[in-house]
C-alpha positions in Angstrom: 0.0 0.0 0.0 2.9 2.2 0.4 4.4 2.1 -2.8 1.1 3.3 -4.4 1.4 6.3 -2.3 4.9 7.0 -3.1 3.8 7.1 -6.5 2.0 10.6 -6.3 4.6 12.0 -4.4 7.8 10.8 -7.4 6.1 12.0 -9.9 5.5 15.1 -8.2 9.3 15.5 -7.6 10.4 14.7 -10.8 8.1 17.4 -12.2 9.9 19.8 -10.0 13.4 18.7 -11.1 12.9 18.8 -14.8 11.4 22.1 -14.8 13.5 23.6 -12.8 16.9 22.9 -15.2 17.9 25.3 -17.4 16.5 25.2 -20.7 18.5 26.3 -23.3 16.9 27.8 -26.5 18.4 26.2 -29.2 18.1 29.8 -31.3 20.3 31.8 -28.8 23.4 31.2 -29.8 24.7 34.4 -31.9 27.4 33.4 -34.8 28.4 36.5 -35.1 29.0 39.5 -33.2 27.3 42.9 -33.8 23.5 44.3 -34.5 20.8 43.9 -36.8 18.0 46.1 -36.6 15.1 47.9 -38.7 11.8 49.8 -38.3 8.6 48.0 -39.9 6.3 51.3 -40.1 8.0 52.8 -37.3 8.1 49.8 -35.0 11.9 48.7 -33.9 12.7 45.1 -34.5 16.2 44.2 -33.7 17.7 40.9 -34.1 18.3 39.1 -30.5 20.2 35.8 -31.4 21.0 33.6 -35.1 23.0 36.8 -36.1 25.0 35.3 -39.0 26.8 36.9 -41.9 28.3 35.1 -44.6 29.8 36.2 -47.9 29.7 33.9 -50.5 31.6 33.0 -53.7 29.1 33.4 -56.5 29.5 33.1 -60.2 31.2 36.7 -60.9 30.0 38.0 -57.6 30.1 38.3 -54.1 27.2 37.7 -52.2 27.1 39.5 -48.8 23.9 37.7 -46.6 23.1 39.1 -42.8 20.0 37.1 -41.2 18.8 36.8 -37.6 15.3 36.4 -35.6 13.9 38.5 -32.8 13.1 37.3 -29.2 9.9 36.7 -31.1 11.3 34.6 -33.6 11.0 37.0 -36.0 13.4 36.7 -38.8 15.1 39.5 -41.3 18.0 38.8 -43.7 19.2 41.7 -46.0 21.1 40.5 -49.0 23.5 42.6 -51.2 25.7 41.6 -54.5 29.0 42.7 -55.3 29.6 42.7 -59.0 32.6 41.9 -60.3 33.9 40.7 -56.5 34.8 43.8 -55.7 33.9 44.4 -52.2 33.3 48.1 -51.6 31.5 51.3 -49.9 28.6 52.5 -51.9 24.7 52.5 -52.4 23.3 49.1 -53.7 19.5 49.0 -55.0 17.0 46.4 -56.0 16.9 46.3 -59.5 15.6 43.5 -62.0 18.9 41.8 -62.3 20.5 43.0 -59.3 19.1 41.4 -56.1 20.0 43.6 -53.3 17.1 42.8 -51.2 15.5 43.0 -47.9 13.2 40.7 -45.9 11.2 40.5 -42.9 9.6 37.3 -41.9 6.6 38.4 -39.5 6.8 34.9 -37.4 8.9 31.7 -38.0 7.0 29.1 -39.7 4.3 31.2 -40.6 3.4 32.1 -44.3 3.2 36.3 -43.2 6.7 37.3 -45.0 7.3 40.5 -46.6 10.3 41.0 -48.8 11.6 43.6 -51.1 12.7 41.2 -54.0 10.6 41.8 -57.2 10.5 45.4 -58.7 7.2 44.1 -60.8 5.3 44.2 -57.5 6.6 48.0 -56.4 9.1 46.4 -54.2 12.2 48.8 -53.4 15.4 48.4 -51.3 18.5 50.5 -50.8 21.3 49.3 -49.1 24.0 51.4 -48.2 27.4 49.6 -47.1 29.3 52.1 -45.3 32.2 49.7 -44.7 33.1 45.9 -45.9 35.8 43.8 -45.8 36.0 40.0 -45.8 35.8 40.0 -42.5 33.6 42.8 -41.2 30.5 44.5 -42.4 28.9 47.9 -41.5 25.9 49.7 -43.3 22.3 51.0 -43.4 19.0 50.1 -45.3 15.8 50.9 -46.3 12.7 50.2 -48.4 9.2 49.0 -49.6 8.5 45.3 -48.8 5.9 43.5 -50.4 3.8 40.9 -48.7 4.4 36.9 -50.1 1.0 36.7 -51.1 -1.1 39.6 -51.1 1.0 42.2 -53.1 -1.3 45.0 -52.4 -0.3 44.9 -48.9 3.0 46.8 -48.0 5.2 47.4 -45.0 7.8 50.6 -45.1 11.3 50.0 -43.6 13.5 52.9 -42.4 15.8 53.0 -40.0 17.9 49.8 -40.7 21.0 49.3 -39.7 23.8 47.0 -39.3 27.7 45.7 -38.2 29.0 42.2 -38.3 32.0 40.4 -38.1 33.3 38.2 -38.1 31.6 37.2 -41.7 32.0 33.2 -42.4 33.6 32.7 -45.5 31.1 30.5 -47.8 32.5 28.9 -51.0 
């Protein structure tokens, strides 16, 4: 009879011992250092852990890609192309064959994404590197983005901002 009651009472304790541990989100964990941050129609979002910047080896091209999600797993990832591999200062613009975009993913898993990516749809982005090197990153953005699925509905972004490094070398 004394085992059942004993029952109750373990469960009860290991209840309190594996809620009590440390969890450890497995998005925390920054890979690089630095800040990511915009305004979506005036309302910060900054980038709180999955900062990552990597610079890859294109056909031609560099390819310069900063991404990260919020404390409410919301994600953003700017992307800018260097022509010719030549990693420099200067304005970079979404065009039709140049993809210098921006996006803003309004919760992880969901299908609310906006992006600047497609200049058919009104889409606009300006990225403005202040700095680069292969190992460090500094610059400002801003933009129209366009929502995934229902063009007609658009988010403004102004204020962004940016500096990273190291960047991971992708080839």
């Amino acid at each position: 009879m004394k085992s059942k009651s004993l029952i109750p009472g373990l469960a009860l304790l290991a209840v309190a011992l594996f809620s009590a541990c440390d969890k450890k989100d497995i998005f925390d964990d920054n890979h690089v250092k630095g800040h990511f941050s915009l305004k979506v129609n005036d309302s910060l979002v900054t980038v709180t852990k999955q900062l990552t910047a990597s610079l890859y080896d294109s056909t031609g091209n560099y390819v310069l890609v900063i991404s990260g999600l919020t404390a409410s797993n919301q994600g953003l990832t700017v992307n800018v192309v260097f022509p010719g591999k030549q990693l420099k200062a200067g304005e970079y613009k979404l065009s039709a064959t140049d993809m210098n975009y921006i996006a803003w993913m309004k919760k992880l898993g969901t299908s609310d994404n906006y992006s600047a990516d497609d200049v058919n749809l009104n889409a606009a982005a300006t990225i403005t590197i202040e700095s680069i090197t292969e190992s460090k990153a500094k610059g400002t953005f801003s933009g129209i983005l366009v929502h995934d699925v229902v063009a007609e509905d658009k988010k403004t972004v102004t204020g962004g901002t940016f500096e990273v490094s190291p960047i991971i070398r992708m080839n």
